[in-house]
C-alpha positions in Angstrom: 0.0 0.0 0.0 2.8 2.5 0.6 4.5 1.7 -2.6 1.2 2.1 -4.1 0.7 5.7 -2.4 4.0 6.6 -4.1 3.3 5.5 -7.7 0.2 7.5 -7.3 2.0 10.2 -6.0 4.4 10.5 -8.7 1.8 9.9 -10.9 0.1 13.1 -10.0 3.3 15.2 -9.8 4.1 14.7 -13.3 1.4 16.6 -14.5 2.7 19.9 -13.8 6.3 19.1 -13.8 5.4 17.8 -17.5 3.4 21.1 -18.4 6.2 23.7 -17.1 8.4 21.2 -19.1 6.7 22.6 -22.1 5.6 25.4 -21.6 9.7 26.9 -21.0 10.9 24.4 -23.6 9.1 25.5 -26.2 10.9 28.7 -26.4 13.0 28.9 -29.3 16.2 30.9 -28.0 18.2 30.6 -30.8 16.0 33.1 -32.7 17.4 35.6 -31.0 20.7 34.5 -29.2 23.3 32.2 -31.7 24.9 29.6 -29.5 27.8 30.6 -30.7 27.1 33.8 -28.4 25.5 32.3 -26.1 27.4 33.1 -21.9 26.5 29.9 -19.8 27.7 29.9 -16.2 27.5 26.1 -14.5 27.5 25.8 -10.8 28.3 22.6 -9.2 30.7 21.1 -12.0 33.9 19.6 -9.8 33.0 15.8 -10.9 34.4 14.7 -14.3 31.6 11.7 -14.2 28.8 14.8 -12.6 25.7 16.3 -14.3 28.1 19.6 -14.4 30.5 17.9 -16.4 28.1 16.4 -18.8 26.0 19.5 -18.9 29.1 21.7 -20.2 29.8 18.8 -22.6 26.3 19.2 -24.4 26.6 22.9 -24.3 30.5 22.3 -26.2 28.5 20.0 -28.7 26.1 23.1 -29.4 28.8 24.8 -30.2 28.9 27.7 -27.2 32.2 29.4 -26.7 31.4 31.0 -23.6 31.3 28.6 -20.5 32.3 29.1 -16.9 32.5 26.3 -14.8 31.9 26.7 -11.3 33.4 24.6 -8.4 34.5 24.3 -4.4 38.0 22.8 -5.7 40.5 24.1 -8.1 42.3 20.6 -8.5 38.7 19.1 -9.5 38.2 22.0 -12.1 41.1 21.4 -13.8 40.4 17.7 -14.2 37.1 18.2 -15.5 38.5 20.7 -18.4 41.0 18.5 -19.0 38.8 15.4 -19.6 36.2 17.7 -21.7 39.5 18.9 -24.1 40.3 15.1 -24.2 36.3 14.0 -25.6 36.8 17.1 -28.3 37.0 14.9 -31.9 38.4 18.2 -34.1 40.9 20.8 -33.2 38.0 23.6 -33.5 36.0 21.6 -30.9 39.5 21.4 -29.0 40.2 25.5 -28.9 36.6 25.9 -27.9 37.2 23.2 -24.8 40.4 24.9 -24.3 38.5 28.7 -23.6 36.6 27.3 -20.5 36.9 29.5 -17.7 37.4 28.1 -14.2 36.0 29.5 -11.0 36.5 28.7 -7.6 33.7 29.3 -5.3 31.2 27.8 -2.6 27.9 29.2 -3.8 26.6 29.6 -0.3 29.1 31.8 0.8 28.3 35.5 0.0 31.6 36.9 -1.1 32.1 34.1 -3.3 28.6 34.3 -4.6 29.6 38.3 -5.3 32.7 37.4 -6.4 31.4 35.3 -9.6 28.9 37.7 -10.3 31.6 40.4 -10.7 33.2 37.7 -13.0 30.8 37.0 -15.3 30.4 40.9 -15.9 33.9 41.0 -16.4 34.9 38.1 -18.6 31.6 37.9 -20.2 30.1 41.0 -20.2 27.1 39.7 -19.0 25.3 36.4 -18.8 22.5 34.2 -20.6 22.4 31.1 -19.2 22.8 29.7 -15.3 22.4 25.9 -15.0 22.2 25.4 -11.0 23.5 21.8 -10.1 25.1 21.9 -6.8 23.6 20.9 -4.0 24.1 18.0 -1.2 22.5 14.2 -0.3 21.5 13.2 3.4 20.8 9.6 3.4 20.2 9.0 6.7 17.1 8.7 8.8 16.7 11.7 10.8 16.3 9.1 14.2 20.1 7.8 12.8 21.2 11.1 12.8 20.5 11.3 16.4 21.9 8.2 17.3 18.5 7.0 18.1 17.5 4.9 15.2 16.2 1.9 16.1 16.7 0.2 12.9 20.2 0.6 13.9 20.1 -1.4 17.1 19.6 1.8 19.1 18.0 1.5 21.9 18.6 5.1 23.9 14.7 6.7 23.8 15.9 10.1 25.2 17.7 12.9 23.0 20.9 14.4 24.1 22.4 18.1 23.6 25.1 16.5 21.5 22.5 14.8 19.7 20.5 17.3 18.8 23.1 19.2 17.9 24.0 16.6 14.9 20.9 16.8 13.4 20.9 20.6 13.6 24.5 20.8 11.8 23.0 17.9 9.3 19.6 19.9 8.4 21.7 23.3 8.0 24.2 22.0 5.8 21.4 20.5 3.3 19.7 23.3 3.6 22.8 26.3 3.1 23.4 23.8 -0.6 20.1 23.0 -1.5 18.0 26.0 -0.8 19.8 29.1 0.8 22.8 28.7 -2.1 20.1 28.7 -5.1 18.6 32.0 -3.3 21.8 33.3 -3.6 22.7 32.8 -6.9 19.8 33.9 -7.8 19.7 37.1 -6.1 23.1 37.6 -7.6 22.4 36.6 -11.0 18.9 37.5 -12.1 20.0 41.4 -12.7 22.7 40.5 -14.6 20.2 38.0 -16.6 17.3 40.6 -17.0 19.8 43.5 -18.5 22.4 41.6 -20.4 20.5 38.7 -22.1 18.2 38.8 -25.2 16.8 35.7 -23.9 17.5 35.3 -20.2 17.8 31.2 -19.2 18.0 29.4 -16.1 18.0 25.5 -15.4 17.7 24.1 -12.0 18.3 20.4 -11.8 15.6 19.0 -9.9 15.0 15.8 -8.3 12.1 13.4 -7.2 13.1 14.0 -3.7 11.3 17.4 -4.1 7.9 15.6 -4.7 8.3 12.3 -3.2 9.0 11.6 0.5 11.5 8.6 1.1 12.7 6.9 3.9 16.4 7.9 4.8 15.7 11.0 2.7 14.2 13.2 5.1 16.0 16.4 5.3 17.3 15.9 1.3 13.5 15.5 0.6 12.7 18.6 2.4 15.3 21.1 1.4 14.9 20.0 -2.5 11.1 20.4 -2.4 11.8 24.2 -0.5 14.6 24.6 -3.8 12.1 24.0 -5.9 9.3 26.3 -5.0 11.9 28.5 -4.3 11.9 28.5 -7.9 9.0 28.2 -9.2 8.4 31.4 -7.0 11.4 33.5 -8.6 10.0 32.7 -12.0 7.0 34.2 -10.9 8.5 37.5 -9.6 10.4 37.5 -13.1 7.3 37.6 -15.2 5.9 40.9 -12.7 9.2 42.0 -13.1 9.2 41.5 -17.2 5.7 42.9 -17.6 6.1 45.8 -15.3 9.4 47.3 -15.5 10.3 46.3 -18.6 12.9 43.6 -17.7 13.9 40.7 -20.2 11.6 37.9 -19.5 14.2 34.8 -17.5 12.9 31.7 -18.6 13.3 28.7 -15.7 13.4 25.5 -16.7 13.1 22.1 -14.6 15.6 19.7 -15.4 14.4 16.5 -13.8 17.0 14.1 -12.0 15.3 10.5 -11.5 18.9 8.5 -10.1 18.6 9.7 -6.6 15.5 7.8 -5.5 
């Protein structure tokens, strides 16, 4: 019955993950922006075999020029350009892998957040596209993470300060990279989006989590389904925003992740 509950679940949710699918992807972009011209910022792309890795890949087979790669660790930057320059067939397709700019910075840290916006205006000029990948997975039950998880073989029934404490750190940490970081990338980025771009773009990479409560998956559950209406909410400032005062229109599109449940 509780297997059933979540086919029917995710059965519902599709629906309007499904019609905001459409309704952003049917945007034709490169009417008015050539991918050739086309400034892409990736955040969360320090994993040669990650999303952010395989995301800059696509946007190299489109033919963009202008790709920034963002990542906690310089040594992990490195080795995903590297490995990109290595997939590149043709020596134009080389030199274009070869142009990727590198940035090191923890998108929920404020200065760092600052700082790339301040390098995108500098290197790029402005932006057009943000795909948000980063992010963090809590596995655990949320009785585990307080050492009282009787699946475990616990068998303490009372919570301690140190306890407590665990989960606290635990649910801040999944919640500074799932939701807090996004707000402030966005709140960074948008401006920059709305009066540089012809044709404003951003991409959140989304998750089941965010509809679908799991066991072990508490807290990710929670902060991806907060990430996401945090979102869908943005996009709905943007339109005021673009009807109102004239901004460009930022188009936000869900990109849906199904290997984490």
């Amino acid at each position: 019955m509780w297997y059933g509950s979540l086919v029917t679940l995710a059965v519902l949710a599709a629906g309007p993950i499904y019609l905001y699918h459409r309704r952003v992807s049917s945007y034709d972009r490169k009417r008015v922006l050539p991918t050739c011209e086309e400034r892409i910022v990736i955040l969360g792309a320090s994993s040669v075999n990650g999303i952010g890795a395989a995301i800059a890949a696509q946007c190299l087979v489109r033919g963009a020029h202008n790709i920034m790669l963002v990542g906690r660790r310089s040594d992990a930057l490195r080795e995903v350009k590297m490995a990109l320059i290595a997939q590149q067939d043709t020596p134009e397709q080389r030199e274009r892998a070869e142009q990727l700019q590198l940035f090191v910075a923890d998108c929920t840290d404020e200065e760092d957040v600052l700082r790339i916006a301040d390098s995108v205006n500098q290197n790029f000029g402005g932006i057009d596209t943000v795909y948000i990948v980063f992010g963090i997975m809590c596995g655990q039950p949320l009785l585990a993470l307080a050492d009282m998880d009787p699946m475990a073989g616990a068998t303490r029934t009372q919570p301690t300060l140190e306890s407590l404490r665990s989960v606290s750190e635990v649910a801040q940490q999944c919640s500074n990279a799932n939701m807090t970081g996004t707000a402030l990338v966005l709140a960074a980025l948008i401006p920059c989006l709305q009066t540089t771009s012809n044709s404003p773009y951003v991409a959140l990479i989304g998750s089941l989590a965010a509809l679908i409560p799991a066991p072990t998956r508490s807290l990710y559950c929670a902060t991806k389904a907060a990430q996401q209406m945090l979102v869908q909410s943005i996009a709905s400032e943007c339109r005021a925003q673009a009807e109102k005062k004239g901004r460009a229109l930022v188009q936000f599109y869900l990109l849906p992740s199904l290997h984490d449940l």
